[in-house]
Structure formats: structure tokens, C-alpha cells
Z-matrix of the N, CA and C atoms (Angstrom, degrees):
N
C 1 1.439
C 2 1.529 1 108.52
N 3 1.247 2 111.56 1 127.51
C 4 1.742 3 114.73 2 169.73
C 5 1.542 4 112.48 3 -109.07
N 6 1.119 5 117.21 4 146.77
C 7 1.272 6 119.61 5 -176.62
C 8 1.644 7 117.76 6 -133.17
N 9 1.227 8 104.19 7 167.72
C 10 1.979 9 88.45 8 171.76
C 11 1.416 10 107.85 9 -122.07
N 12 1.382 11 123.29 10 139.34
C 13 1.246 12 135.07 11 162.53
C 14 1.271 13 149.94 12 -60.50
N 15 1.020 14 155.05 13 89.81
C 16 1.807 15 139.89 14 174.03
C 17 1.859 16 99.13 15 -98.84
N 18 1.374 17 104.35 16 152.07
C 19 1.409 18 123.48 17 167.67
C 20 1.952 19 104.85 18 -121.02
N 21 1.602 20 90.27 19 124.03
C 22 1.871 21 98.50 20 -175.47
C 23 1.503 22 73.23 21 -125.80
N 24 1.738 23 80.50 22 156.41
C 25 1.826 24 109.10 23 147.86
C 26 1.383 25 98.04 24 77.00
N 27 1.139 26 137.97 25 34.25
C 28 1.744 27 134.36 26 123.09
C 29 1.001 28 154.43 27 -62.93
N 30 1.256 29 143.84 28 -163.49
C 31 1.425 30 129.33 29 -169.69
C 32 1.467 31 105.67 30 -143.05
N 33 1.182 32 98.83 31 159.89
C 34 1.908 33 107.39 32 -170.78
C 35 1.382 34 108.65 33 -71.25
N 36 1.611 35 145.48 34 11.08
C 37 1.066 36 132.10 35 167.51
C 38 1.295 37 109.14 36 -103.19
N 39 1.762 38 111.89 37 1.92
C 40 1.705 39 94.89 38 176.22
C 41 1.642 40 100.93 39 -137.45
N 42 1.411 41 89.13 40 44.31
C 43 1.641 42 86.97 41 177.42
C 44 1.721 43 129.10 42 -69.84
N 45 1.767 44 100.43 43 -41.84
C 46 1.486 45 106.96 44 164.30
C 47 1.416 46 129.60 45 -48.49
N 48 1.343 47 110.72 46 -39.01
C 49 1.519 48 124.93 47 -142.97
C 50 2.228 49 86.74 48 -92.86
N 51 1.895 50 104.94 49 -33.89
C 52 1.469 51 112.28 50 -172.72
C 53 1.403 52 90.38 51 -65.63
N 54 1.262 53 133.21 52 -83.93
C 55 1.397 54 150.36 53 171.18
C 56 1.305 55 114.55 54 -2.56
N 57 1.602 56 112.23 55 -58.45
C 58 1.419 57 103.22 56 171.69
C 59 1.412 58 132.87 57 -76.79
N 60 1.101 59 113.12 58 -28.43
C 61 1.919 60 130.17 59 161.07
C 62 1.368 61 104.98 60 -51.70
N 63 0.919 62 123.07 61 -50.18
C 64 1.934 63 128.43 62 172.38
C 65 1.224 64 112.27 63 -60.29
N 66 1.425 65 116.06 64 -46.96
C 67 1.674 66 124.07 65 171.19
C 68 1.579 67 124.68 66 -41.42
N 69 1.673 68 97.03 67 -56.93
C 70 1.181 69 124.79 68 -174.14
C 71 1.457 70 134.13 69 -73.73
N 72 1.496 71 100.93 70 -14.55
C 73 0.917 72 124.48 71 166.29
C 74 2.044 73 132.27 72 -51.74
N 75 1.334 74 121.74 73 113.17
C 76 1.434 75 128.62 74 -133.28
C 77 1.967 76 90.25 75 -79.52
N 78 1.252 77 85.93 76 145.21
C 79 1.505 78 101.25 77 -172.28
C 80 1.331 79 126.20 78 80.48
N 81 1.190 80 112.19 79 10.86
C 82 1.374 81 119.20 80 -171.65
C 83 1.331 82 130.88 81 59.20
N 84 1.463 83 96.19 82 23.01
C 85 1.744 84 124.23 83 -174.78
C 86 1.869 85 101.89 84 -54.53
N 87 1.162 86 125.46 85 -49.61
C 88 1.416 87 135.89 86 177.12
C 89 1.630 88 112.13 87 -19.66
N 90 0.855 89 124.34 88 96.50
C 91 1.467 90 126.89 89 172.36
C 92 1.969 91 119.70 90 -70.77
N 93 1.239 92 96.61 91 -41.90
C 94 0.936 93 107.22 92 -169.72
C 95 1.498 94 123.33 93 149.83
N 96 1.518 95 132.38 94 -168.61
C 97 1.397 96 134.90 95 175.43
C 98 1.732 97 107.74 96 -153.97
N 99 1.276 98 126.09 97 134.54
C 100 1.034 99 147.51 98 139.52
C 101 1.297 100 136.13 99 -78.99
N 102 1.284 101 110.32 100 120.40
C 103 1.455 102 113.28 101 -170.29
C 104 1.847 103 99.45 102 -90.06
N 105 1.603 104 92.72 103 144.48
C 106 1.575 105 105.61 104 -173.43
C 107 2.037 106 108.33 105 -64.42
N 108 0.910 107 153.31 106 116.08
C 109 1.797 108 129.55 107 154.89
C 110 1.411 109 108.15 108 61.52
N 111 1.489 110 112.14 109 76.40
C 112 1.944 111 107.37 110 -155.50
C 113 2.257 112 75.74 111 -98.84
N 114 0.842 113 120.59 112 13.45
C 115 1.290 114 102.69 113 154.05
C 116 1.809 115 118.25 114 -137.95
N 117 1.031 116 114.80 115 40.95
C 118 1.515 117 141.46 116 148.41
C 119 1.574 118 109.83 117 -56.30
N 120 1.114 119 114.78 118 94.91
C 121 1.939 120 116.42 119 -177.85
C 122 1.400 121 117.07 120 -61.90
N 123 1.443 122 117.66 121 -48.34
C 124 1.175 123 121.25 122 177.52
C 125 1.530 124 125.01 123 -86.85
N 126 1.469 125 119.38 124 107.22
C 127 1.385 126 107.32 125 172.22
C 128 1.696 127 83.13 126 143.06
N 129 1.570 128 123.74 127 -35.48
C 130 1.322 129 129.89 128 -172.17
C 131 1.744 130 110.42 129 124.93
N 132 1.105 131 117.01 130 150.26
C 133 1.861 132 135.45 131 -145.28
C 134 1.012 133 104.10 132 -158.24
N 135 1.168 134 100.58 133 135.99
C 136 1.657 135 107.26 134 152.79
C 137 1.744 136 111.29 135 -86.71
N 138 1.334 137 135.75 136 -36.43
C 139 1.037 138 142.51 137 164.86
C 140 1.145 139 108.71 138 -97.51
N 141 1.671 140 117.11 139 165.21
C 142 1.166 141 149.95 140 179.86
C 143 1.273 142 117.44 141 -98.03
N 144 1.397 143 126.13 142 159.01
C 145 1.339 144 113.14 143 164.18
C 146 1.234 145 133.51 144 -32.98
N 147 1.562 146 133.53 145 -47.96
C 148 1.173 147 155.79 146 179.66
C 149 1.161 148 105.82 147 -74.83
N 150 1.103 149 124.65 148 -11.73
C 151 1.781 150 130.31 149 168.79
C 152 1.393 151 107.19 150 77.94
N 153 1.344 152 104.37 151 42.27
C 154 2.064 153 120.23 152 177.69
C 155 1.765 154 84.37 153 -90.27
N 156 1.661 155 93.22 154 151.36
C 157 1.813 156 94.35 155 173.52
C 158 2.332 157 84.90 156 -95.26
N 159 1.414 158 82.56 157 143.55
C 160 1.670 159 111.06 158 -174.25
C 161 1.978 160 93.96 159 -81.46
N 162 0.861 161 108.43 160 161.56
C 163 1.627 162 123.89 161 -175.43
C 164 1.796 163 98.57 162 -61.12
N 165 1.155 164 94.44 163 -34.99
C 166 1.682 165 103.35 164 -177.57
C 167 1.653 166 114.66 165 -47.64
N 168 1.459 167 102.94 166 -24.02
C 169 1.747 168 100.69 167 -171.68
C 170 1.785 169 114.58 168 -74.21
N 171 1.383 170 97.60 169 -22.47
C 172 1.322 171 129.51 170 -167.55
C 173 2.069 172 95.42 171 -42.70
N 174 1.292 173 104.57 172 -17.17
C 175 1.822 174 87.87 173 -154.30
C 176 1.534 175 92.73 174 -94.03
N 177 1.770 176 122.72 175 1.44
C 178 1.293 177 111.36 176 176.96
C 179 1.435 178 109.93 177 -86.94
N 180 1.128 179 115.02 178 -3.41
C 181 1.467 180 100.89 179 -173.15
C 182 1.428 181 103.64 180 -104.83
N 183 1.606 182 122.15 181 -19.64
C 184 1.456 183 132.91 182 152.60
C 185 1.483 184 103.44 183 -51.96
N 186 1.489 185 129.61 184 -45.26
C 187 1.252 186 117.20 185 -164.09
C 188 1.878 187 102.31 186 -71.38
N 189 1.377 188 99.12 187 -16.87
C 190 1.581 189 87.34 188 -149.98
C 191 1.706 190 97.21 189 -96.54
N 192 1.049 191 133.23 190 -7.93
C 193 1.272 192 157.24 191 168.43
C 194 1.828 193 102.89 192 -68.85
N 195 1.320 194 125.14 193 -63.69
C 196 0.939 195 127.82 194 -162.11
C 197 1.316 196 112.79 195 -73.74
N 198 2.113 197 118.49 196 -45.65
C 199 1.007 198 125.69 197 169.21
C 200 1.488 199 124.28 198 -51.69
N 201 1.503 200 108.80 199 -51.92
C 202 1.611 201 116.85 200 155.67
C 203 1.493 202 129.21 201 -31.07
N 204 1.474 203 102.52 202 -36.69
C 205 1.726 204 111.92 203 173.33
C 206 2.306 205 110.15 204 -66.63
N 207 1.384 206 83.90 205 -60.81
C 208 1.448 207 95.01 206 166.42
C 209 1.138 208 118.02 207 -52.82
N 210 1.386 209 153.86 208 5.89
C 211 0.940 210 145.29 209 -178.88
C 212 1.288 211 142.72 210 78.54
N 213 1.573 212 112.96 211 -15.16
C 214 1.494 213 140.10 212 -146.16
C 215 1.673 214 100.50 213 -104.71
């Protein structure tokens, strides 16, 4: 049996490391990832109170740059 994957309901300090395990995943099974409350202050955010994106958002556009290189 093959199946396909998504990962929800994480947190902004392991967003790279989720992203790429989902990526990497054989057959191109990887659906994707959802981040849990990306404006949740305590615990880590992508936004701020004021609803500014926090430096933290910065690694999707690293992700999307890099993945783009790979081909995927």
C-alpha cells in the first residue's frame, strides 16, 4: 500500500527541517506541511502582534529558492 503524506500543527522552529522530510519523501508522496497558529506569539510566529511578518518567515522564501534549484 502507498499512501501520501501532509504534516499540520507545528511550530516555527522546525519548519525547515518539517518541509524537507515531506519533500524528500520517495515518490513524491509529500503533500505538503501546514504550519500550526503562524500568529501565536508565544512559543514562536511568523507575525507579531500588529500582524508584521517576524524575520522567522524569511526561511520560506529560502526554502523556495533552494527547492527550485533541486528541481522538485
Amino acid at each position: 500500500m502507498s499512501c501520501e503524506m501532509a504534516v499540520v500543527e507545528y511550530t516555527v522552529p522546525n519548519v525547515r527541517t518539517i518541509n524537507d522530510v515531506v519533500r524528500g519523501l520517495p515518490k513524491g508522496k509529500g503533500l505538503g506541511t501546514f504550519i500550526w497558529e503562524p500568529t501565536k506569539w508565544r512559543g514562536g510566529a511568523l507575525f507579531d502582534r500588529e500582524g508584521k511578518t517576524k524575520v522567522e518567515i524569511d526561511v520560506y522564501a529560502k526554502m523556495f529558492k533552494d527547492y527550485r534549484k533541486q528541481g522538485r
